[in-house]
C-alpha positions in Angstrom: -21.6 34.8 -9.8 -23.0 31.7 -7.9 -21.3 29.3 -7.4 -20.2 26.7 -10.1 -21.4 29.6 -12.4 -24.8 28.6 -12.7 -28.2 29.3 -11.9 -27.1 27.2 -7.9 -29.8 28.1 -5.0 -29.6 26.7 -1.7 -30.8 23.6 -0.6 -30.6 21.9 -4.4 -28.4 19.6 -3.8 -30.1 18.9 -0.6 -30.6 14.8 -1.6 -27.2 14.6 -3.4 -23.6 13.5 -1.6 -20.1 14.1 -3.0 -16.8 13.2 -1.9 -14.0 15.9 -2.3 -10.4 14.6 -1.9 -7.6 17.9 -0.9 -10.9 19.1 0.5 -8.7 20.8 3.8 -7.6 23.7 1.6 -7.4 25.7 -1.4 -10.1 24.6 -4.6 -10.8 21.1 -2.6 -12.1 23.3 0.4 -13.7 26.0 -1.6 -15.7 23.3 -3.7 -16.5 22.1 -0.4 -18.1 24.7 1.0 -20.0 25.5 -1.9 -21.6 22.3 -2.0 -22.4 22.4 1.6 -24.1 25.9 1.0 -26.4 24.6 -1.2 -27.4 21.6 1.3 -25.2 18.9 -0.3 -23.8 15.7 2.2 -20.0 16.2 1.5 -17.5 13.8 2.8 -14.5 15.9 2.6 -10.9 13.4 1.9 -7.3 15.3 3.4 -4.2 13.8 4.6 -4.2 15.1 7.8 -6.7 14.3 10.1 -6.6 17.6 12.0 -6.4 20.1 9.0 -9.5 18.1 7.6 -11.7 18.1 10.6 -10.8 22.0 11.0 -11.6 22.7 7.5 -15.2 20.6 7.8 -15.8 22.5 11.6 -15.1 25.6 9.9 -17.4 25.2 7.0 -20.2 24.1 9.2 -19.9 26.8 11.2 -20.1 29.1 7.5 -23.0 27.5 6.5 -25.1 25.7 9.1 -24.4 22.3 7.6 -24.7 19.2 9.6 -23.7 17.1 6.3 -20.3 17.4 6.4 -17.5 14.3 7.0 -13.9 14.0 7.6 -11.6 11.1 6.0 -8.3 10.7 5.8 -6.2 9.5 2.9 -2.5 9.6 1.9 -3.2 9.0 -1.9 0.6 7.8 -2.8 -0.2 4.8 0.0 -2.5 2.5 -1.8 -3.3 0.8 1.7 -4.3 4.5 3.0 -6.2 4.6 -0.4 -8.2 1.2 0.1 -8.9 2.0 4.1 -10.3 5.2 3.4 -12.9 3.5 0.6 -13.7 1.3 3.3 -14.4 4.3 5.5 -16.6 5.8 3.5 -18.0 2.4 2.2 -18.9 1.4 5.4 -21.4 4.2 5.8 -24.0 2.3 3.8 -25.0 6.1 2.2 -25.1 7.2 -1.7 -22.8 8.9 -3.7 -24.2 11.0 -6.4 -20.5 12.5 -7.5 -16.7 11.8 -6.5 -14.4 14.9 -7.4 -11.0 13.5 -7.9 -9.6 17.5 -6.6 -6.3 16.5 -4.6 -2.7 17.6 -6.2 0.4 17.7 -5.8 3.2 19.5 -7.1 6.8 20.9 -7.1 8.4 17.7 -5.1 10.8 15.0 -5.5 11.0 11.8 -4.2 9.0 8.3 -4.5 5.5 7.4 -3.2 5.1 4.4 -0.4 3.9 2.4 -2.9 6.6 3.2 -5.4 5.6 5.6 -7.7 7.1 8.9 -8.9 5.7 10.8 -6.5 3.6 13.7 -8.9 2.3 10.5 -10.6 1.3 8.0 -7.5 -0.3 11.1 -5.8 -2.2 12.4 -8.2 -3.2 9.5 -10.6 -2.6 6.1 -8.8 -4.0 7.0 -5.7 -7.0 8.6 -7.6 -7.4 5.7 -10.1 -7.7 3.0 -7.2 -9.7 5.8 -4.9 -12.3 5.9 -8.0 -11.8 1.6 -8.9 -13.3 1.1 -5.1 -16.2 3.6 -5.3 -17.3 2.5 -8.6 -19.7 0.3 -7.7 -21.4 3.2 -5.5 -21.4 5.3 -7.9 -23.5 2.9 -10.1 -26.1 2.6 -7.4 -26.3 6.6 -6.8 -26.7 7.2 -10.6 -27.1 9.3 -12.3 -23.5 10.2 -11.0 -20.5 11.9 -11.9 -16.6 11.4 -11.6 -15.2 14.6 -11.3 -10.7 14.9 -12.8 -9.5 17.9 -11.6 -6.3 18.0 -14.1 -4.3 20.8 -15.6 -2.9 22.2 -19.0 -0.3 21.4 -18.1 -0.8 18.4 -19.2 -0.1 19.7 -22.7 3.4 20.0 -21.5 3.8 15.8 -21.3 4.8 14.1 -25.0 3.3 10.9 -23.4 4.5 8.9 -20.7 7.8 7.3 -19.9 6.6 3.7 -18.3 10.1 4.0 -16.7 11.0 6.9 -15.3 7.1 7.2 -13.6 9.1 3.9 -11.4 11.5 6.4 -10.6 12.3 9.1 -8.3 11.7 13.2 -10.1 14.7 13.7 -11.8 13.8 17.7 -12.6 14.6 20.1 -9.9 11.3 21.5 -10.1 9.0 18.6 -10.7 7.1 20.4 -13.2 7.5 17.8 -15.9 6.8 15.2 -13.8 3.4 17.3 -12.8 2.2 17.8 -16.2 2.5 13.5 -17.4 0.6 12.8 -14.0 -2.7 15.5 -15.1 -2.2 13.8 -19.0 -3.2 10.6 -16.8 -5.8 12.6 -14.9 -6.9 13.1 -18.7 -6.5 10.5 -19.9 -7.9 8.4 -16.8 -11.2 10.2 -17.5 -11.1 9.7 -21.4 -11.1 6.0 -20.7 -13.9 5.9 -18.0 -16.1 7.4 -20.0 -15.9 4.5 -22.4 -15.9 1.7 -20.0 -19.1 3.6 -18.2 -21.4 4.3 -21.4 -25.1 3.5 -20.1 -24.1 2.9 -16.6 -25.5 6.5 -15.7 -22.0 7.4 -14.6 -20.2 10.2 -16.3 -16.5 11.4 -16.1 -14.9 14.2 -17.2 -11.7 16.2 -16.7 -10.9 19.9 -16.0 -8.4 22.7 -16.0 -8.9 24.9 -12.6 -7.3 27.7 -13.9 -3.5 28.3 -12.3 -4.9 28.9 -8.9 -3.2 30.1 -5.7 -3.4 27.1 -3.3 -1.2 25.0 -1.3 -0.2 22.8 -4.2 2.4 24.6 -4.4 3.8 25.0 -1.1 6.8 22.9 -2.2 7.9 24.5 -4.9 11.3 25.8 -4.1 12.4 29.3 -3.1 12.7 32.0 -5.0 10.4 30.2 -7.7 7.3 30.0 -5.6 6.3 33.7 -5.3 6.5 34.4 -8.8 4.2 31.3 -9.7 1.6 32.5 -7.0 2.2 36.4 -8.6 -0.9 36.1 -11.1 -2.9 33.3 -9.6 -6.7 32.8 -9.1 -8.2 32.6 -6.0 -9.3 29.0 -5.0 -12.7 30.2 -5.0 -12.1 31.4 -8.4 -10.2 27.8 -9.1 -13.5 26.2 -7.9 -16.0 27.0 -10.4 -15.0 25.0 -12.9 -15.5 22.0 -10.6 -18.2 23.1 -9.5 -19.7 23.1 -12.9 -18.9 19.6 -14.3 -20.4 18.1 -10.6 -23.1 20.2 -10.3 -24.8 21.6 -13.4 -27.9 19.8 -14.7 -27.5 18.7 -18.1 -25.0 17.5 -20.2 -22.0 19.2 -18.0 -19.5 16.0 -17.5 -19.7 13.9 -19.9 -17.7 11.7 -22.6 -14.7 12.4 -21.2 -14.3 15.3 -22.1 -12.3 18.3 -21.0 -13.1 21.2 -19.4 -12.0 24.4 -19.0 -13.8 28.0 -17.5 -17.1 25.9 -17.6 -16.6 24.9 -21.3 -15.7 21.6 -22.9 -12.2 22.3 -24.6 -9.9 20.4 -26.6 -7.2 18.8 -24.8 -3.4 17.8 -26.3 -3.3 15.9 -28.7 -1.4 13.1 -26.8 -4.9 12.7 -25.4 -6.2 9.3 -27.0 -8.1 6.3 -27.0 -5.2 4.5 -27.4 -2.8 5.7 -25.0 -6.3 6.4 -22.3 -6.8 2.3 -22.7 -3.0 1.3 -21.9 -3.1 3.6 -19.0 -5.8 1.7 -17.9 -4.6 -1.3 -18.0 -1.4 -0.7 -16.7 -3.2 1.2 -13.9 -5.3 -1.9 -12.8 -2.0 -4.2 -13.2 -0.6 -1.5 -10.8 -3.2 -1.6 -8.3 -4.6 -5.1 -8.4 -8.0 -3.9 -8.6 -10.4 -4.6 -11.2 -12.3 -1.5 -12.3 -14.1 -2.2 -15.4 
């Protein structure tokens, strides 16, 4: 299959730049090298600044690519969040297509900026990350904004204003995982709407339950048993790959995704709830991203 599972040849997406965030491993660095096979310019976001640059050496070395770029960000520190969109900013280049890939799971604790830590990583981070690229994005269109979520957001009954203030109260953080991809959802759901006729489309995904280091901090004994039936990332990539790559109508009106194909999400998913998540969102960030 090629990759995204489409009709992808290389050198397509020769005139096209993404930015990947968790692009140093698992579905983050296998979307990554998929674009750069096919002659995309991919800035690829990690935390670390070593395990990035590896990952981007490593993948230039794979496919011949002199496109590729390192960032850092630590997506549950909004300053880390603001001075890596200045990074990339500052380049003065396009962007065609921001994938929204980095996850966390199976931790407890708060983020620096005070935030259950499952939701300031993986929608906070992400919502001000996409708020300061907006405006980019606009200027590369047609573009697309890329939520790499989960089913198991169909696991959250809605969201607890509260307790996402608060540290993870569950041993495993599982329910804590699932109410922060509702908000990678919903996040998308609402950005549609505030982006109709821009030429920027968003979407949301499921990966598939994939093998990567997501998990890594999920306790002992549970760990293994998750990881038993996994997909590859690879595998986990496709769907990814699809919604930012595949000509047509393939990320569009918000709408969910899953093996390639638009698929209802919960029904917790709605305009309502996607609009106050918005605007608490801003409230939270200070950053105005209409």
């Amino acid at each position: 299959m090629s990759a995204g599972g489409d009709q992808a040849r290389s050198g397509d997406l020769e005139h096209r730049t993404y930015l990947v965030t968790g692009a140093s491993a698992g579905i983050g660095r296998a979307t990554s090298l998929a674009l750069a096979a096919r002659g995309a310019t991919v800035f690829m976001v990690g935390r670390s600044e070593s395990r990035t640059a590896a990952a981007r050496d490593a993948i230039a070395a794979a496919t011949g690519s002199q496109r590729l770029h390192a960032l850092t960000v630590d997506l549950g520190d909004l300053g880390s969040v603001r001075a890596c969109a200045e990074a990339f900013l500052s380049t003065d280049g396009p962007l065609h297509c921001l994938i929204n890939n980095a996850g966390l799971a199976g931790r407890r604790g708060v983020t620096a900026s005070g935030f259950e830590i499952h939701f300031g990583t993986n929608h906070v981070g992400p919502f001000l990350l996409t708020a300061l690229l907006l405006d980019r994005l606009r200027a590369g269109a047609p573009a697309r904004i890329v939520n790499v979520a989960s089913d198991a957001h169909r696991r959250a009954a809605g969201i607890d204003w509260d307790a996402i203030r608060r540290s993870t109260r569950t041993r495993t953080g599982f329910h804590e995982y699932g109410v922060s991809k509702l908000a990678n959802v919903l996040h998308a759901r609402e950005l549609s709407r505030r982006l109709d006729g821009s030429g920027v489309t968003a979407c949301s995904l499921h990966p598939g339950v994939v093998a990567s280091d997501i998990w890594r901090r999920v306790p002992w004994p549970i760990r293994p048993l998750l990881k038993a039936r996994m997909l590859t990332p690879e595998q986990g990539a496709q769907t990814s790959l699809h919604c930012a790559t595949a000509p047509g109508p393939a990320c569009e009106g918000g709408l969910y995704y899953e093996r390639s194909r638009p698929r209802e999400p919960s029904p917790v998913v709605t305009d309502a709830l996607a609009a106050e998540l918005w605007e608490r969102s801003e409230g939270w960030v200070g950053a105005g991203a209409s």
